[in-house]
C-alpha positions as CSV (number, residue, x, y, z in Angstrom):
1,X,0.0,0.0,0.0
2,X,3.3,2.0,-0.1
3,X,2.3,4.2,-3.0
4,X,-1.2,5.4,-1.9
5,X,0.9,8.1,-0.5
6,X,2.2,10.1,-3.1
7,X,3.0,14.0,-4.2
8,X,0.5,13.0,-7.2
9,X,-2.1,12.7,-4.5
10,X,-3.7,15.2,-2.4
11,X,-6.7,13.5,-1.2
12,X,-5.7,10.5,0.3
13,X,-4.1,9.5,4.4
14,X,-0.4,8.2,4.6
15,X,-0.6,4.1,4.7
16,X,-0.1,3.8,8.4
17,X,-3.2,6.0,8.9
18,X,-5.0,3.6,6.8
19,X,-4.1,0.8,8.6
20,X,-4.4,2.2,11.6
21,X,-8.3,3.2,11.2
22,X,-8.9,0.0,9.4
23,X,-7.5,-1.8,12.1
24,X,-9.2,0.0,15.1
25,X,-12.7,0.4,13.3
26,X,-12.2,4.4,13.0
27,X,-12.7,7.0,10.2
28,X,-10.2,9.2,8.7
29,X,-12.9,11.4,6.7
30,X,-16.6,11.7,6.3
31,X,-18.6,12.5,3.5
32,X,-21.7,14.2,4.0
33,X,-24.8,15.9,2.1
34,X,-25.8,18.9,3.7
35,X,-28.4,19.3,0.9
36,X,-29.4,18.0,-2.3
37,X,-31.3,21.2,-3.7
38,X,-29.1,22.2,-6.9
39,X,-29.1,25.0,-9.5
40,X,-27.1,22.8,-12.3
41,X,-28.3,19.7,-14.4
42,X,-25.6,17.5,-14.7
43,X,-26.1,14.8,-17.2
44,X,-23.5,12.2,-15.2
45,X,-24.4,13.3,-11.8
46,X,-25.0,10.6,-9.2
47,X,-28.1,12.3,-7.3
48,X,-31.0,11.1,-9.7
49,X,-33.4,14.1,-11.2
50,X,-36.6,13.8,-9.0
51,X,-38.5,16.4,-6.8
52,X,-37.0,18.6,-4.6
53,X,-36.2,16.9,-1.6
54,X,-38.5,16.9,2.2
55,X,-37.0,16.0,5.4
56,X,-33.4,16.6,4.8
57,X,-30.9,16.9,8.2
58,X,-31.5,20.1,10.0
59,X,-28.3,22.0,11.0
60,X,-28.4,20.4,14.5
61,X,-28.9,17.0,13.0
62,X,-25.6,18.1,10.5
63,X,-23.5,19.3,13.8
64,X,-24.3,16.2,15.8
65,X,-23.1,13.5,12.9
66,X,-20.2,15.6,12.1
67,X,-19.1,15.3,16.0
68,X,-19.7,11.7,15.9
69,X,-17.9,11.6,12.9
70,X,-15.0,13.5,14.8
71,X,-15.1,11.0,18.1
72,X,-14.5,7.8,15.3
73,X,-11.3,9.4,14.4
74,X,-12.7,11.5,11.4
75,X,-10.2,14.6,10.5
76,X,-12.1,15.8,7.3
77,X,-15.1,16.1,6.8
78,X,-15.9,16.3,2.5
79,X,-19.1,18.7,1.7
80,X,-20.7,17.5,-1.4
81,X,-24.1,18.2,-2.6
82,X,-26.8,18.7,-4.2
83,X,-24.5,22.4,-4.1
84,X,-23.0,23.5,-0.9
85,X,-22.4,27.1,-1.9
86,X,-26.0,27.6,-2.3
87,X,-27.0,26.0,0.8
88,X,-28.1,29.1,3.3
89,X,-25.8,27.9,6.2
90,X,-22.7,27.0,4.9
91,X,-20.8,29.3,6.4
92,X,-22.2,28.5,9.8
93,X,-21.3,24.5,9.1
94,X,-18.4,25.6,7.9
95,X,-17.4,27.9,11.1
96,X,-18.7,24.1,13.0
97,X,-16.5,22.0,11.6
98,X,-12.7,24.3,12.2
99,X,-14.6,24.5,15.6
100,X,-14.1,20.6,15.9
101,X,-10.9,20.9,14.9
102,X,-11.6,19.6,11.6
103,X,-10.6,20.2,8.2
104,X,-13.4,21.0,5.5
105,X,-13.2,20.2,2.3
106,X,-16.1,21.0,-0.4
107,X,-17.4,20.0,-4.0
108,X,-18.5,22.7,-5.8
109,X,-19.8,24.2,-8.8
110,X,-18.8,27.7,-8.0
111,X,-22.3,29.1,-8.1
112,X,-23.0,30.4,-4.8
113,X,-18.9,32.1,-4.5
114,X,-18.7,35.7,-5.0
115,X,-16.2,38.1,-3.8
116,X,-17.2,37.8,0.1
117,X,-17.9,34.2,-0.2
118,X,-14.1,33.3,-1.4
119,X,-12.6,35.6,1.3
120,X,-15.1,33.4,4.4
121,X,-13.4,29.8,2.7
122,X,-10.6,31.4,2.9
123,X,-11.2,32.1,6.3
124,X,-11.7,29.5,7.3
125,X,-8.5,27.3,5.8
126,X,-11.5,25.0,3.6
127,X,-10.2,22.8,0.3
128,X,-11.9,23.9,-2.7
129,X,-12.4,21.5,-5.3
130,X,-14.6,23.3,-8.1
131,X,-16.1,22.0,-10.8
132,X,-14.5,22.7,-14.3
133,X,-15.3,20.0,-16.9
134,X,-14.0,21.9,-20.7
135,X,-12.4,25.0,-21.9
136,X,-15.0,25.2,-24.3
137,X,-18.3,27.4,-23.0
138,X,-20.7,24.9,-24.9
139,X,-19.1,21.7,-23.9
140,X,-19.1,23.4,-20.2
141,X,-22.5,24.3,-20.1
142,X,-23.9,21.0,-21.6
143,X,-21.9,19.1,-19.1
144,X,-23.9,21.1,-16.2
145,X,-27.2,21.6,-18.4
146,X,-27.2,25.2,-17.5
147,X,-26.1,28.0,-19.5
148,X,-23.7,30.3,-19.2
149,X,-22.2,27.6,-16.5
150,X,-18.6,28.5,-17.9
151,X,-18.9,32.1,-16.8
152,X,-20.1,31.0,-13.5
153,X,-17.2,28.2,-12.9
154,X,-14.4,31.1,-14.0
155,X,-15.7,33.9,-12.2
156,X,-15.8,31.5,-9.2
157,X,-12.2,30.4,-9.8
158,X,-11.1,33.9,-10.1
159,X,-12.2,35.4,-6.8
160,X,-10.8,32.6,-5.3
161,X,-7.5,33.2,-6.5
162,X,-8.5,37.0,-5.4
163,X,-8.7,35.5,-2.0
164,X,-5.4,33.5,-2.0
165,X,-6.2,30.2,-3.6
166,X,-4.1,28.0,-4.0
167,X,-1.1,28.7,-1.9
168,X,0.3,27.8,1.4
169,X,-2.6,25.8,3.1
170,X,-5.3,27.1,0.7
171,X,-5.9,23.9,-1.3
172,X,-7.7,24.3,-4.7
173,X,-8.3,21.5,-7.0
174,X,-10.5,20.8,-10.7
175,X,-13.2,18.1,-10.2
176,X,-13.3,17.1,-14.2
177,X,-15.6,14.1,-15.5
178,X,-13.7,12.4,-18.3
179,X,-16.4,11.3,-20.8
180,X,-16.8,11.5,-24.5
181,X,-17.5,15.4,-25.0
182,X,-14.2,16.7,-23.7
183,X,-11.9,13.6,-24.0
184,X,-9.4,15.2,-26.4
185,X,-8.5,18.5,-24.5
186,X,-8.1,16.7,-20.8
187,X,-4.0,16.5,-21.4
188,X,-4.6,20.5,-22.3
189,X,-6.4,20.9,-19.1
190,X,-4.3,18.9,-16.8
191,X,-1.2,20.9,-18.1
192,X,-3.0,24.1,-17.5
193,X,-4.4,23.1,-13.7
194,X,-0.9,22.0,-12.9
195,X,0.9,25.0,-14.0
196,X,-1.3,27.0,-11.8
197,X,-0.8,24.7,-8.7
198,X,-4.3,23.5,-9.3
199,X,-4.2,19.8,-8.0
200,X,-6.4,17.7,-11.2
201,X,-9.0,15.4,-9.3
202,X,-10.4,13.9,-13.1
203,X,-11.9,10.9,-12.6
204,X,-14.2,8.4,-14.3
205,X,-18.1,8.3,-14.8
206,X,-19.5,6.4,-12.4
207,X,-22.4,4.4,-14.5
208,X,-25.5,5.2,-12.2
209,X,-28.3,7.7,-12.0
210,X,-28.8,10.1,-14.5
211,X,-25.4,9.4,-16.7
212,X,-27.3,6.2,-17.4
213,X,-29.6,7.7,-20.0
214,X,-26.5,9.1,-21.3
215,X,-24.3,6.1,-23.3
216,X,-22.6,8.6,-25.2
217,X,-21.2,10.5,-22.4
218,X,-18.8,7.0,-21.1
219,X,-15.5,6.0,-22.1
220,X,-14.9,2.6,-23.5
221,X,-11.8,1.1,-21.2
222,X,-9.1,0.8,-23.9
223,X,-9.6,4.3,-24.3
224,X,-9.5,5.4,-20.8
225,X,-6.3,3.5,-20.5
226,X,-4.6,4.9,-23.3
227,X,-6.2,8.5,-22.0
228,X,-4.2,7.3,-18.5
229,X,-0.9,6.9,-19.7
230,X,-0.9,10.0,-21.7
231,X,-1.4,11.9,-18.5
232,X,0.9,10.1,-16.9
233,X,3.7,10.5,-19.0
234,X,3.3,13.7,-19.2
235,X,2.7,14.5,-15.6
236,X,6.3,12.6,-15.6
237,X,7.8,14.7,-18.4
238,X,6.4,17.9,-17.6
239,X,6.1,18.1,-14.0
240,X,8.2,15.1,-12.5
241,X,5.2,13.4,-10.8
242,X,5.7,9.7,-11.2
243,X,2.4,7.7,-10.9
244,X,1.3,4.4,-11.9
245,X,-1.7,4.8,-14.0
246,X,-5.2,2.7,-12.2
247,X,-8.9,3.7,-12.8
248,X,-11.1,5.2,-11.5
249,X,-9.2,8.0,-10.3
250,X,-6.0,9.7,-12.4
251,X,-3.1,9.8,-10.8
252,X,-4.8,8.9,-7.4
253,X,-5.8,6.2,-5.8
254,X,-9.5,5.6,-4.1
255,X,-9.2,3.3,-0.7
256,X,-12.1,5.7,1.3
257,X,-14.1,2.3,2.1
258,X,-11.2,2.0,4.4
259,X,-11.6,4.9,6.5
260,X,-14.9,6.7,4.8
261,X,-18.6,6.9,4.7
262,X,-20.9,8.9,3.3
263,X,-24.1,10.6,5.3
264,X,-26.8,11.6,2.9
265,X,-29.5,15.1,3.4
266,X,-32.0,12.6,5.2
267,X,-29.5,10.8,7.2
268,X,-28.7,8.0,5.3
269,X,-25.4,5.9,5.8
270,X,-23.7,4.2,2.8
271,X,-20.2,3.4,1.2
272,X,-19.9,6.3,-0.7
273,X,-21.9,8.0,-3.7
274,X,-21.1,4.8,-5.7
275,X,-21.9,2.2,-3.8
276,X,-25.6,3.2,-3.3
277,X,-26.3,0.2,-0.5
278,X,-28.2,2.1,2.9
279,X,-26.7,0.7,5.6
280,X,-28.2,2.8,8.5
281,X,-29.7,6.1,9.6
282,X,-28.3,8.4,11.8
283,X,-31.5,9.5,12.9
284,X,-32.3,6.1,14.3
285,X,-28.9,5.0,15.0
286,X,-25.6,6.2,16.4
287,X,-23.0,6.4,13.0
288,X,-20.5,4.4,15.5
289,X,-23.2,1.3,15.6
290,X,-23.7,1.4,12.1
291,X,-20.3,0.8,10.8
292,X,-19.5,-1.4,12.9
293,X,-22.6,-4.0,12.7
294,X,-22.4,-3.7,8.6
295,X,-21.6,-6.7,6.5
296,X,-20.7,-4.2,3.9
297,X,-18.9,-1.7,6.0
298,X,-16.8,-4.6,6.9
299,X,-16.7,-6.5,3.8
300,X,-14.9,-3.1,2.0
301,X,-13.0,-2.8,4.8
302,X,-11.6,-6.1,4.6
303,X,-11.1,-6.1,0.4
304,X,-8.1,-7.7,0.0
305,X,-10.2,-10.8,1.4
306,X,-13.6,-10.4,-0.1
307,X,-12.9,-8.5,-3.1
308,X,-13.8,-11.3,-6.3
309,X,-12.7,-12.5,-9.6
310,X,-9.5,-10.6,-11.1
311,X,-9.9,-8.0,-9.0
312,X,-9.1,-9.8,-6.2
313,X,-5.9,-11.7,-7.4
314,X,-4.3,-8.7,-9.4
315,X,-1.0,-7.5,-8.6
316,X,-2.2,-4.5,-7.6
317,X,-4.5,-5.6,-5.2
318,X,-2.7,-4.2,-1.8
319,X,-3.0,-0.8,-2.9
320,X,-6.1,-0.8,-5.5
321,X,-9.9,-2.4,-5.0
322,X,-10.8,-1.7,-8.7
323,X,-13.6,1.0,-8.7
324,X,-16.3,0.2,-6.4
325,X,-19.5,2.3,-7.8
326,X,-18.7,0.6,-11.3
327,X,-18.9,-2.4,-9.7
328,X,-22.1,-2.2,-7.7
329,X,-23.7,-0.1,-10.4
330,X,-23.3,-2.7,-13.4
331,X,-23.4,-6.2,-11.6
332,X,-25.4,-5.2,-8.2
333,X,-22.5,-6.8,-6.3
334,X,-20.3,-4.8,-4.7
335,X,-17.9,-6.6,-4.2
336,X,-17.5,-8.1,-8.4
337,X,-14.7,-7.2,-9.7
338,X,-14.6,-4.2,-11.7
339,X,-16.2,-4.6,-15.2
340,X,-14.2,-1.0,-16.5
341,X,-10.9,-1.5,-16.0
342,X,-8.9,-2.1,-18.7
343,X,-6.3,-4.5,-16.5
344,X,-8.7,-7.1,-16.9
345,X,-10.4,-6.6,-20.3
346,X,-13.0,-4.1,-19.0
347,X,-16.7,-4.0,-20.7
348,X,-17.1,-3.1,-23.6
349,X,-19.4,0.1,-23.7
C-alpha cells in the first residue's frame, strides 16, 4: 500500500493511517450531504433528477453527525451536494467544523462564490475542489445543463484566486468528468491546472443515475487507459510526478471504504456515492453502531479478502480495490470485480 501516499495525490491518508483506522474500526474522513437542492443539471451526476427533496438533516442534526464523525477518528469532513455554496448555512457548518478541529473540504460548482464568499473559505483554511469540466463554453454548459455555467465556474475560480487560492494551506483543486464530449482537451487541461498549482481530481463516470440515459457520455476502457498513460507520462515529463496509472481516479488512488462513509441530506449511511447500499440512519442509529454492525462496511473494509474475480488476485490488489461504484452499479455486487478496467479486459461500452 506503499504508493497510496504520493505528491500525485492530495486527497488520500499516509498508509499507516490507513491501517491504523482499518485496524481499530475508525474514520479518517466523512462525506456528507448537507443538501441535495441544486441550480445545475448534470447529465453524469450521481443524485437522480426527481423532486426537490422533504425532510433533509437540520443543522443540529448536521452538527451532531459531524461530532460523531470527529469521536470515530474522522479529520475531514468532505461537503458534497446537491450544491453546498447555495446552501443558506454554509458558512455557519463551515465555522462548526474548524470549531471541531476539523478540516473542511467542499465540492463545488462555484455558483454560490462571490467576492465575500471566497474571502469566508478562505477564512476559514477549507479545500476547494470546483467543478471545471471543458475549456470550451458549450461543452461546459452542456456538461452542467445550464447555460452560461462557464462564466459562472471562471468567475468563481477567479475570486478565489482574489482571496489566496491556492497557496500555502489554501488547497484548490479541478473536479473534471472524463467522458466522451471533452476527452481530447483533458491533457490541455491537466497541463494548465498544474501549472497554476491546481491539484487535477479527473476521474471516471461512475455508470448510475442520471449518466445512465446518457451512453454517449462514457469512455470505453481501452480508451480510458490509453487516456491514462498519456497523463501520466506527461505529468512525468512535464512536472516530475511519477504515478502508476489505475482507474477510476487519475493519478490517485480511491481506498475511502477503508476509513470513509458517506451521510446523505436525510440521514442516510452508505459506502460512498457509488456504492448506493443504505446501511443505517443516523436518525435512528448512532454512526459508531452502524459501521461497525455492517456486513458491507466490513466486507470493503476487509477487500483484499472479499474482493472477487481478477480483481481480487491482481497484482495491484494491496494498494487498489478496482472502482467500487462501477462495480455495484453494473453487476449489483459490490464486491464483483470491476467490469471497466482495462487490466482485466474491462466491458465493452
Amino acid at each position: 500500500m506503499a504508493s497510496c501516499f504520493n505528491p500525485t495525490s492530495a486527497f488520500e491518508f499516509p498508509p499507516a493511517d490507513i491501517a491504523a483506522a482499518v485496524r481499530d474500526d475508525r474514520l479518517l474522513s466523512m462525506e456528507i450531504e448537507f443538501s441535495r437542492r441544486c441550480n445545475f443539471r448534470c447529465p453524469y451526476c450521481y443524485v437522480p433528477r426527481e423532486a426537490p427533496p422533504t425532510g433533509e438533516l437540520s443543522r443540529e442534526e448536521i452538527r451532531d453527525v459531524i461530532g460523531q464523525a470527529r469521536d470515530l477518528g474522522a479529520r475531514k469532513i468532505i461537503v458534497l451536494g446537491g450544491e453546498p455554496s447555495i446552501y443558506p448555512h454554509l458558512v455557519e457548518m463551515l465555522g462548526f467544523i474548524a470549531d471541531q478541529g476539523l478540516t473542511a473540504e467542499m465540492f463545488t460548482n462555484g455558483s454560490g462564490i462571490d467576492a465575500a464568499a471566497a474571502r469566508e473559505l478562505a477564512a476559514r483554511r477549507v479545500r476547494v475542489v470546483l467543478k471545471l469540466n471543458s475549456f470550451t463554453p458549450a461543452i461546459q454548459d452542456r456538461l452542467t445543463g445550464v447555460p452560461g455555467s462557464h462564466k459562472i465556474i471562471h468567475a468563481a475560480l477567479e475570486h478565489l484566486r482574489e482571496a489566496g487560492y491556492p497557496s500555502g494551506d489554501l488547497f484548490l483543486a479541478a473536479s473534471t468528468v472524463i467522458c466522451g464530449d471533452n476527452l481530447e482537451e483533458m491533457p490541455d487541461l491537466w497541463a494548465w491546472l498544474r501549472e497554476r498549482g491546481i491539484a487535477p481530481y479527473f476521474e471516471v463516470i461512475t455508470p448510475q443515475a442520471n449518466a445512465v440515459a446518457h451512453p454517449e457520455l462514457h469512455v470505453t476502457p481501452p480508451r480510458l487507459e490509453r487516456l491514462f498513460r498519456q497523463l501520466s507520462d506527461l505529468d512525468r515529463e512535464r512536472f516530475g510526478r511519477d504515478w502508476d496509472p489505475q482507474p477510476p481516479l487519475v493519478g490517485n488512488k480511491c481506498l475511502r471504504h477503508s476509513f470513509s462513509c458517506l451521510v446523505t441530506a436525510v440521514g442516510d449511511v452508505m459506502p460512498c456515492v457509488g456504492v448506493t447500499i443504505v446501511v443505517g440512519n443516523v436518525r435512528r442509529r448512532p454512526l459508531a453502531a452502524i459501521l461497525r454492525e455492517s456486513q458491507v462496511i466490513r466486507d470493503l473494509k476487509n477487500h483484499r479478502e472479499t474482493i472477487k474475480g481478477p480483481c481480487g488476485t491482481c497484482e495491484k490488489a494491496a494498494e487498489c480495490y478496482g472502482f467500487r461504484g462501477a462495480a455495484y452499479q453494473l453487476t449489483g455486487d459490490y464486491l464483483a470485480s470491476d467490469p471497466l478496467c482495462w487490466l482485466h479486459g474491462g466491458r465493452p461500452q
